[in-house]
C-alpha positions as a Markdown table, in Angstrom:
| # | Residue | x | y | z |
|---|---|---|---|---|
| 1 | Unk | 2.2 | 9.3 | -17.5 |
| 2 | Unk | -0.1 | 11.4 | -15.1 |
| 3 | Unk | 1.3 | 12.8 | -11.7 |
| 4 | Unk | -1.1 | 10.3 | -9.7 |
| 5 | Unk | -0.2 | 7.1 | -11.5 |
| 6 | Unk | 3.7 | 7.8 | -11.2 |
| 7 | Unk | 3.3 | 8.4 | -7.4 |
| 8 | Unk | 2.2 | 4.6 | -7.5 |
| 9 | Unk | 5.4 | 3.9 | -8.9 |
| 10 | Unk | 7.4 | 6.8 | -7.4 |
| 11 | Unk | 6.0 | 5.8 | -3.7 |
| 12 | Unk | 7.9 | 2.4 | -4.1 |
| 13 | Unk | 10.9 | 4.9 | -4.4 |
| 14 | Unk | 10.5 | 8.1 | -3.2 |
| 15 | Unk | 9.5 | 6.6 | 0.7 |
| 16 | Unk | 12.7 | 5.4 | 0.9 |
| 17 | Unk | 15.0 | 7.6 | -0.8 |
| 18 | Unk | 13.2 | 10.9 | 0.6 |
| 19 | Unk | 14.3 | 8.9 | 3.9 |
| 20 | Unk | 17.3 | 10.4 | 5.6 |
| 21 | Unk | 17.8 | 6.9 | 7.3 |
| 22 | Unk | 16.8 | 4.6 | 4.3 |
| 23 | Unk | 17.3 | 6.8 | 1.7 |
| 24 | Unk | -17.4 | -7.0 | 18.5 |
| 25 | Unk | -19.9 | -4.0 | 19.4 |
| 26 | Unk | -18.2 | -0.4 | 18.6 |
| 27 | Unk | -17.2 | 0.0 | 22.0 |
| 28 | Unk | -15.3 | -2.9 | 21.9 |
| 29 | Unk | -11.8 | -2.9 | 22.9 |
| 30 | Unk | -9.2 | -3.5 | 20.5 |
| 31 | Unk | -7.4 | -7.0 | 20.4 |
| 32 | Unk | -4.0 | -7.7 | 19.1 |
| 33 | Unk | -2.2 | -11.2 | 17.9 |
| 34 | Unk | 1.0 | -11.5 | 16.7 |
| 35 | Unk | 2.1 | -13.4 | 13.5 |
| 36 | Unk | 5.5 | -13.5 | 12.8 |
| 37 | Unk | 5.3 | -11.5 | 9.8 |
| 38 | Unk | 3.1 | -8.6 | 10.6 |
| 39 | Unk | 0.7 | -7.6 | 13.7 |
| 40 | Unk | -2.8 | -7.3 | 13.7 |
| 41 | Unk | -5.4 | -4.9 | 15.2 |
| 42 | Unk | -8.5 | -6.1 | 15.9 |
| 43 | Unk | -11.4 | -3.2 | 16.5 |
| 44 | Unk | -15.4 | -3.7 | 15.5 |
| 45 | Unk | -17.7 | -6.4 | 14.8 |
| 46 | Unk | -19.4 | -7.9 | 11.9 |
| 47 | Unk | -18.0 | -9.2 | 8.7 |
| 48 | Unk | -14.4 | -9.3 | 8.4 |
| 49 | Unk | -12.7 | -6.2 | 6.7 |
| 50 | Unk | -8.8 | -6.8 | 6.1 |
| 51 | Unk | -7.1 | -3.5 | 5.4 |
| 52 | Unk | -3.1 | -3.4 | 4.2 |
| 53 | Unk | -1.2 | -0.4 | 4.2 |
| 54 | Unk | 1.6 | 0.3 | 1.5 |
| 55 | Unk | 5.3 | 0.6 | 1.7 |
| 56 | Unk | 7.0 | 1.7 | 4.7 |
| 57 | Unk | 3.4 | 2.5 | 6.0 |
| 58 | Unk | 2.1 | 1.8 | 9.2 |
| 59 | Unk | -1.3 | 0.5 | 10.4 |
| 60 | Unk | -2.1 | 4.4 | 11.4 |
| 61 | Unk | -2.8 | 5.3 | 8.1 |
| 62 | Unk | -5.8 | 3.0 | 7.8 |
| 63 | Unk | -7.0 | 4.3 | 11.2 |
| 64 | Unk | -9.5 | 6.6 | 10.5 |
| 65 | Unk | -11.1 | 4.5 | 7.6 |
| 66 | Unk | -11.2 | 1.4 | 10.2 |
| 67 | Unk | -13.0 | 4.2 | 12.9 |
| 68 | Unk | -15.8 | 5.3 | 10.4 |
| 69 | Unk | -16.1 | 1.2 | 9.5 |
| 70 | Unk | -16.0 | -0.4 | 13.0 |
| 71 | Unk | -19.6 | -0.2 | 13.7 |
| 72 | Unk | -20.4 | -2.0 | 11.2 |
| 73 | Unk | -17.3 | -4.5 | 10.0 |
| 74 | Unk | -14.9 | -5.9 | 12.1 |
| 75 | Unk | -11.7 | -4.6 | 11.1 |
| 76 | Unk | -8.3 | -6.0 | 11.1 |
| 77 | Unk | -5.7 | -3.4 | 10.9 |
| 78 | Unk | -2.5 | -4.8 | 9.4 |
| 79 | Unk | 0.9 | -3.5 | 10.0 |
| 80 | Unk | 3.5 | -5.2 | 8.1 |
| 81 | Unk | 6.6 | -5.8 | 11.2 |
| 82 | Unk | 9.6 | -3.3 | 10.2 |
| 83 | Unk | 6.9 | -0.4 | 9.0 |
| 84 | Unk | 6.7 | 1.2 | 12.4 |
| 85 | Unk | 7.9 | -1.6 | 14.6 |
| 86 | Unk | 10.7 | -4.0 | 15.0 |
| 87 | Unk | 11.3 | -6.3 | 11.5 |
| 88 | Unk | 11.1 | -9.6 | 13.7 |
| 89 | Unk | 11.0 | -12.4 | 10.6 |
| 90 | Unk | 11.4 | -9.9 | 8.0 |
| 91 | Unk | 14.9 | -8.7 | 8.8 |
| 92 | Unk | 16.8 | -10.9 | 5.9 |
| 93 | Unk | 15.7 | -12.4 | 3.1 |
| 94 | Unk | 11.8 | -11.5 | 1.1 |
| 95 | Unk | 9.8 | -10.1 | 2.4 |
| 96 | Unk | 6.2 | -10.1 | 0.5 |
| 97 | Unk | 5.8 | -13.2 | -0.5 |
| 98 | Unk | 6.4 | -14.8 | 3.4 |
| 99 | Unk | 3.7 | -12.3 | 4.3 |
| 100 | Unk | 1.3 | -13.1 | 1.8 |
| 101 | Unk | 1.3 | -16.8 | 3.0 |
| 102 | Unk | 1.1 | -15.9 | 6.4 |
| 103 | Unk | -1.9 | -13.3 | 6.0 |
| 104 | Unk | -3.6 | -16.3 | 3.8 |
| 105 | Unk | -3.1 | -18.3 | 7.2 |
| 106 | Unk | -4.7 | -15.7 | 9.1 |
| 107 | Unk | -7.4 | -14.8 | 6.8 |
| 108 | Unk | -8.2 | -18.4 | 6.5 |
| 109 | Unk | -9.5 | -18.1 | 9.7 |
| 110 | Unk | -11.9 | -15.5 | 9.1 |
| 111 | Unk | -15.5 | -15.8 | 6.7 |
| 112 | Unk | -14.0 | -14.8 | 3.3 |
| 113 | Unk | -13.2 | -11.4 | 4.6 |
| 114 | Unk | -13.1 | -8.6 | 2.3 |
| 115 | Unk | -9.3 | -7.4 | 1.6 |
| 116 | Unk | -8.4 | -4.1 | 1.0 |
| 117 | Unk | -4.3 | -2.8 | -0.1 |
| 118 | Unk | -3.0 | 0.1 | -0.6 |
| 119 | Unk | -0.1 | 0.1 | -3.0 |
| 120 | Unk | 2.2 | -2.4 | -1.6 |
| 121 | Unk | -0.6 | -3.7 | 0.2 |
| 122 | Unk | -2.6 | -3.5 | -2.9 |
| 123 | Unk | 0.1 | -5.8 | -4.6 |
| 124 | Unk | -0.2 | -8.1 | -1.3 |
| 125 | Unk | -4.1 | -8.5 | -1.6 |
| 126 | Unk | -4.3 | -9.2 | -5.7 |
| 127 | Unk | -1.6 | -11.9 | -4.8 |
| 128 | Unk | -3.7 | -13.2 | -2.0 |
| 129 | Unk | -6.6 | -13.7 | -4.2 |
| 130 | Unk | -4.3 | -15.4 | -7.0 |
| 131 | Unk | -2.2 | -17.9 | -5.2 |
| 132 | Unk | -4.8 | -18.5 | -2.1 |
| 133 | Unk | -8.5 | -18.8 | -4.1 |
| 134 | Unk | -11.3 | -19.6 | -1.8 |
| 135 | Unk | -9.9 | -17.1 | 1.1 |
| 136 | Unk | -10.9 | -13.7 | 0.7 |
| 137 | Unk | -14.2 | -13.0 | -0.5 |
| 138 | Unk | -13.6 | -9.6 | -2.6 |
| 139 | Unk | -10.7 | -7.7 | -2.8 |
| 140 | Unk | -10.0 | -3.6 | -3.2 |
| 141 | Unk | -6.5 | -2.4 | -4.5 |
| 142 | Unk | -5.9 | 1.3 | -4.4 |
| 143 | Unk | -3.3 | 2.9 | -6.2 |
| 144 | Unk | -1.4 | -0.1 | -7.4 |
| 145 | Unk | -0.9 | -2.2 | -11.0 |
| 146 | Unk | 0.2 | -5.4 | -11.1 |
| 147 | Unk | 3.6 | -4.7 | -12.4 |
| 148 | Unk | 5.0 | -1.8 | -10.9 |
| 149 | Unk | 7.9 | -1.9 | -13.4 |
| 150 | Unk | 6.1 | -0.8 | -16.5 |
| 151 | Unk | 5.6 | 2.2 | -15.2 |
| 152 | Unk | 8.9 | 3.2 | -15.3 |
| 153 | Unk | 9.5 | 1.0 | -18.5 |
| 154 | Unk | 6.6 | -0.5 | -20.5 |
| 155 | Unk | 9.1 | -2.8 | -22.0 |
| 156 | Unk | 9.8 | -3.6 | -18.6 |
| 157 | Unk | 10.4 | -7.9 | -18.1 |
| 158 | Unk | 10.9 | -9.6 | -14.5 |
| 159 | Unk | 14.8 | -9.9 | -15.6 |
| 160 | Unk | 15.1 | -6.1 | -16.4 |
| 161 | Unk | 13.3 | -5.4 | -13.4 |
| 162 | Unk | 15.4 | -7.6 | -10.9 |
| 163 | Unk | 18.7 | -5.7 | -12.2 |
| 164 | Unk | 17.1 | -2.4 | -11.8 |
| 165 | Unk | 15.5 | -3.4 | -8.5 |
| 166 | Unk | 18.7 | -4.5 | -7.1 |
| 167 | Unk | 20.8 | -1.9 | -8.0 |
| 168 | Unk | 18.0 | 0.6 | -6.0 |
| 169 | Unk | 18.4 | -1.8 | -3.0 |
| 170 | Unk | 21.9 | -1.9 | -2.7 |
| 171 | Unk | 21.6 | 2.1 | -3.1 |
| 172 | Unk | 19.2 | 2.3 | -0.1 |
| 173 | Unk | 21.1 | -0.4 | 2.1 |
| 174 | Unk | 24.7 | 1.4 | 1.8 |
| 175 | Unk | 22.9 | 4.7 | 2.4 |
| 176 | Unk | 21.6 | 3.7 | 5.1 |
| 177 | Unk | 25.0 | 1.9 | 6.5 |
| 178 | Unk | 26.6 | 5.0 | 6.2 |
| 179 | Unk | 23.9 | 6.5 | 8.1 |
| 180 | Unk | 24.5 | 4.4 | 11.2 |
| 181 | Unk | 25.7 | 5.7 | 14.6 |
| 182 | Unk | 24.2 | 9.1 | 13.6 |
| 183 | Unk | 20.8 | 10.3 | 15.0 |
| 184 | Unk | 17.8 | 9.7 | 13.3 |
| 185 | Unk | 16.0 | 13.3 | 12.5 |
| 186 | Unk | 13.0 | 13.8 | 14.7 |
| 187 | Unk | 9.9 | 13.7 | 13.6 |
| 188 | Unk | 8.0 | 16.5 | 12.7 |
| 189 | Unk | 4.9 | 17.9 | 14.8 |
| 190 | Unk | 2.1 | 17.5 | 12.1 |
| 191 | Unk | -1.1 | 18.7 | 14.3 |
| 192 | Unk | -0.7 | 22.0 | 12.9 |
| 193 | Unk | 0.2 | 21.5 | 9.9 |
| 194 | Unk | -2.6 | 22.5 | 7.1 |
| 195 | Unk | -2.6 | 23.3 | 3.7 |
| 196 | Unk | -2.6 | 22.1 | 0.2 |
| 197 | Unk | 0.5 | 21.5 | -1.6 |
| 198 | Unk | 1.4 | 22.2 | -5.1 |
| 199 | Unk | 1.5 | 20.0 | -7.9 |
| 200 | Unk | 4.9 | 18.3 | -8.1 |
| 201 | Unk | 5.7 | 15.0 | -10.2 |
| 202 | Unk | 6.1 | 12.0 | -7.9 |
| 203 | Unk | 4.0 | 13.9 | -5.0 |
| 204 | Unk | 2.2 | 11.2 | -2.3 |
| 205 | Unk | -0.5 | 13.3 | -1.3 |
| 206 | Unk | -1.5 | 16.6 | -2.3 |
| 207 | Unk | -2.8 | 17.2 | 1.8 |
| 208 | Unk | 0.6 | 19.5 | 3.6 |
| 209 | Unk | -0.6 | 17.3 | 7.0 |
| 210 | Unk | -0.8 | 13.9 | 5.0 |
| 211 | Unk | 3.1 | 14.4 | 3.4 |
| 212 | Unk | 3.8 | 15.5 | 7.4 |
| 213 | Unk | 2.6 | 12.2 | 8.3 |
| 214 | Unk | 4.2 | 10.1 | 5.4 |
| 215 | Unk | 7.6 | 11.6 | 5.8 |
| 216 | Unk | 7.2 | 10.4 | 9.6 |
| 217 | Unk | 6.4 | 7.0 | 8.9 |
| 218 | Unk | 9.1 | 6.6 | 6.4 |
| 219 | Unk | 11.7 | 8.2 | 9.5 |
| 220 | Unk | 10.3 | 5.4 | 11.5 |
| 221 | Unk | 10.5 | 1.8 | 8.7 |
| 222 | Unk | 13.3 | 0.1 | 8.9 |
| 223 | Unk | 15.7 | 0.5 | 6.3 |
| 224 | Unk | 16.5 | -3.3 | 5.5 |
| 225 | Unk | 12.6 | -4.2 | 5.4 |
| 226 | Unk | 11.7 | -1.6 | 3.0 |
| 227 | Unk | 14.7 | -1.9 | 0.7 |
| 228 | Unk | 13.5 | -5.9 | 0.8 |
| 229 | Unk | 10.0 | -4.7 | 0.0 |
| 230 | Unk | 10.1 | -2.4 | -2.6 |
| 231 | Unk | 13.0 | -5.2 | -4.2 |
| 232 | Unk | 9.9 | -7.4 | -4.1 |
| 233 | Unk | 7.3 | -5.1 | -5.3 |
| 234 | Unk | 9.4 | -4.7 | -8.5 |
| 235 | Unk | 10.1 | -8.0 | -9.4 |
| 236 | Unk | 6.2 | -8.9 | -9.1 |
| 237 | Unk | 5.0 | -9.1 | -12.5 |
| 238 | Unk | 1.0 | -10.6 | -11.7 |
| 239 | Unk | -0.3 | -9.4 | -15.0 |
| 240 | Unk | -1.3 | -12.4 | -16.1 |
| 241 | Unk | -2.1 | -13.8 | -12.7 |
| 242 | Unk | -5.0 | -11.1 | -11.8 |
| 243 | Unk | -7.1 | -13.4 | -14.7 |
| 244 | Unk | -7.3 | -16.4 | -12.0 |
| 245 | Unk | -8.8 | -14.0 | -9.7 |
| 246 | Unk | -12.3 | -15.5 | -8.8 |
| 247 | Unk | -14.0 | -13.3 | -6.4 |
| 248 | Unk | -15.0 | -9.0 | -6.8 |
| 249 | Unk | -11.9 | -7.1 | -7.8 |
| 250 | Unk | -12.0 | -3.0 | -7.5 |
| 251 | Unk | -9.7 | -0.7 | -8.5 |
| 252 | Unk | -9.4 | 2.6 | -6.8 |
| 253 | Unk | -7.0 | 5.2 | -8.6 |
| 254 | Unk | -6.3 | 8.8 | -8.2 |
| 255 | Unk | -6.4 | 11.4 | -10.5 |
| 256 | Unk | -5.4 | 15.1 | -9.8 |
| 257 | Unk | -6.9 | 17.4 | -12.4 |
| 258 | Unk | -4.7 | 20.2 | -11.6 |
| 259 | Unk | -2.2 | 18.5 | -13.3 |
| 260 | Unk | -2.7 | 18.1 | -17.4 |
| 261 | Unk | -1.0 | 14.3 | -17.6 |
| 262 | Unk | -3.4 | 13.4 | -15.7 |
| 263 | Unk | -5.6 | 12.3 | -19.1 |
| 264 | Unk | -3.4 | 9.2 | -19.4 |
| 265 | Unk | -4.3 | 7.5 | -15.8 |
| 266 | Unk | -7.5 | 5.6 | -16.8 |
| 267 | Unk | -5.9 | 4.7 | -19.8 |
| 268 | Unk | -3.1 | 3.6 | -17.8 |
| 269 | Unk | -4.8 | 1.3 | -15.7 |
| 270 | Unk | -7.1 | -0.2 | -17.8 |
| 271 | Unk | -4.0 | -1.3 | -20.1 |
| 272 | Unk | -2.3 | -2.7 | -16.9 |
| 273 | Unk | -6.1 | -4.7 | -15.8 |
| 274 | Unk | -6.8 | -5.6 | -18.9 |
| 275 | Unk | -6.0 | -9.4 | -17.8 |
| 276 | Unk | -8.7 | -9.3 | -15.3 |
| 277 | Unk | -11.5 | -7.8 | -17.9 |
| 278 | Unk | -14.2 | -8.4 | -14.9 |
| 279 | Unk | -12.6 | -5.8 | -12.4 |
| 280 | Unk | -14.3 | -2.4 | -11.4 |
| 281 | Unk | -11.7 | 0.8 | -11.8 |
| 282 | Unk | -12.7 | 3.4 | -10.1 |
| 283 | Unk | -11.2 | 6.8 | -9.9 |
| 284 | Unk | -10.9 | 9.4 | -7.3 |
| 285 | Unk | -10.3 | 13.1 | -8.0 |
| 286 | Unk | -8.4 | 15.5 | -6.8 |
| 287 | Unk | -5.8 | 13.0 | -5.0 |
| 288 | Unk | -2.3 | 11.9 | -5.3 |
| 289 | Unk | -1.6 | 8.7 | -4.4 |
| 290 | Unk | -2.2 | 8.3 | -0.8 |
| 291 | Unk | -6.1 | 9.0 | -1.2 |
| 292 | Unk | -7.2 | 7.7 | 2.0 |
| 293 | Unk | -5.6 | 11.2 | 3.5 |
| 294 | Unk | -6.0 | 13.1 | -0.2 |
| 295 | Unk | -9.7 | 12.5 | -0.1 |
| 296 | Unk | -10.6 | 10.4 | 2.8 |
| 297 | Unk | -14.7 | 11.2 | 2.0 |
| 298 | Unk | -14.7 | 9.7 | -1.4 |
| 299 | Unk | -12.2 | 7.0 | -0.6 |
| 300 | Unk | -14.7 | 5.8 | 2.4 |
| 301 | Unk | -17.9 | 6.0 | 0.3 |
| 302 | Unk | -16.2 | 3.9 | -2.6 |
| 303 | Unk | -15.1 | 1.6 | 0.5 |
| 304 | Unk | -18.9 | 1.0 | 1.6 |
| 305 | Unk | -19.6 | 0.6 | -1.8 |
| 306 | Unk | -16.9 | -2.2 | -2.7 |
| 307 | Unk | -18.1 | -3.7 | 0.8 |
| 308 | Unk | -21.9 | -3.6 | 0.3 |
């Protein structure tokens, strides 16, 4: 399995047990509603762009993307509530699918706006397309597979993932009870920070600033939220599902060379698309799996391609 592909999978993990708590015109101002599941940011004007961020993410990490699109899209910046902010609905019970039926609300309000999630988010917009047809009118996953288990176990079944799930849950919940009362570490000052890192198995982003950033964002989740989340990320199985997918369907995927595994990750996701024979993969080098910080350039230009 190459480095890039298993940060898909590892990100469902490693966000939360790298966690010491969890283990219209350009100049237009920016307009926020509030569903109960997630808030929106609204910045731009012209057809609807929809952008997700992954597990334990914030909005901020599609910022800069939304920036370099606002002039010509109007852009609603998603932030799933407990990523950043307080959990509201989503501090018992699922997670995901709630949110998936309210977004289809929301987007349902929009002209078939173009969706794009990463990871998580990823997972959110294929389910979107499946179980709401007629709403979006394309969708972009980036860095995600429809079955997040296989890629620890490619025997993996919805019953072996759901004991493995919940045992990782229950992990992250009693880590994170034991962690109350105590201070949260601050977080880190990434402005300065520059660099490239080293490869390492299981690595986010390849970009020193970008891990700054993600280990901040997973300081600030909620604990209960993403345990919930990543619970109902692996017990997703939409394999089959992706082939009722009517509308465009990209795939972005990243692929660091420096690492020699890295041969397996096209293989790797045309195997887990092969139910939805119609959709566009589309790699980007040099990138672990955040690739909208790992190589924000090529992850815009395949963005304006998707939406053109």
């Amino acid at each position: 399995m190459s480095r890039s592909i298993f940060a898909a999978a590892a990100a469902t993990t490693l966000l939360c047990l790298s966690n010491p708590v969890c283990a219209g015109a350009e100049a237009a101002q920016a307009t926020q509603t509030e569903p109960g599941r997630f808030t929106v940011e609204v910045i731009g004007a012209g057809p609807d762009v929809i952008l997700i961020p992954g597990l334990s993410t914030p909005r901020d990490v599609w910022r800069p993307t939304a920036e370099a699109l606002k002039g010509q899209y109007r852009v609603h910046l998603v932030q799933i509530r407990g990523f950043g902010d307080d959990p509201g609905a989503n501090a018992s019970g699922p997670v995901l699918a709630p949110f998936v039926d309210e977004l289809a609300d929301y987007a349902a309000r929009l002209k078939h706006p173009a969706v794009i999630g990463h990871s998580l988010g990823g997972l959110a917009a294929m389910q979107l397309a499946e179980r709401h047809p007629g709403v979006a009118g394309k969708v972009m996953v980036v860095d995600a597979v429809p079955f997040i288990a296989t890629l620890f176990n490619p025997d993996a079944t919805i019953d072996t993932a759901r004991v493995q799930a919940g045992r990782m849950r229950d992990m992250m919940l009693a880590r994170a009870a034991a962690s109350q009362g105590k201070p949260r570490p601050a977080p880190r000052d990434c402005s300065a920070v520059t660099g490239t890192l080293p490869p390492a198995t299981g690595a986010m982003s390849l970009d020193a600033k970008g891990m700054c950033q993600i280990g901040n964002w997973m300081l600030e989740a909620s604990s209960q939220v993403v345990a919930q989340a990543m619970f109902d990320d692996m017990t997703s199985d939409e394999r089959q599902g992706i082939a009722s997918i009517a509308v465009p369907l990209t795939v972005l995927y990243a692929v660091d060379a420096r690492d020699p595994r890295h041969v397996g990750t096209a293989g790797t996701f045309a195997a887990a698309y092969a139910g939805a024979p119609k959709a566009r993969l589309v790699p980007i080098a040099d990138s672990a799996h955040f690739v909208m910080l790992d190589q924000f350039d090529k992850c815009l230009d395949a963005i304006r391609t998707f939406l053109r």
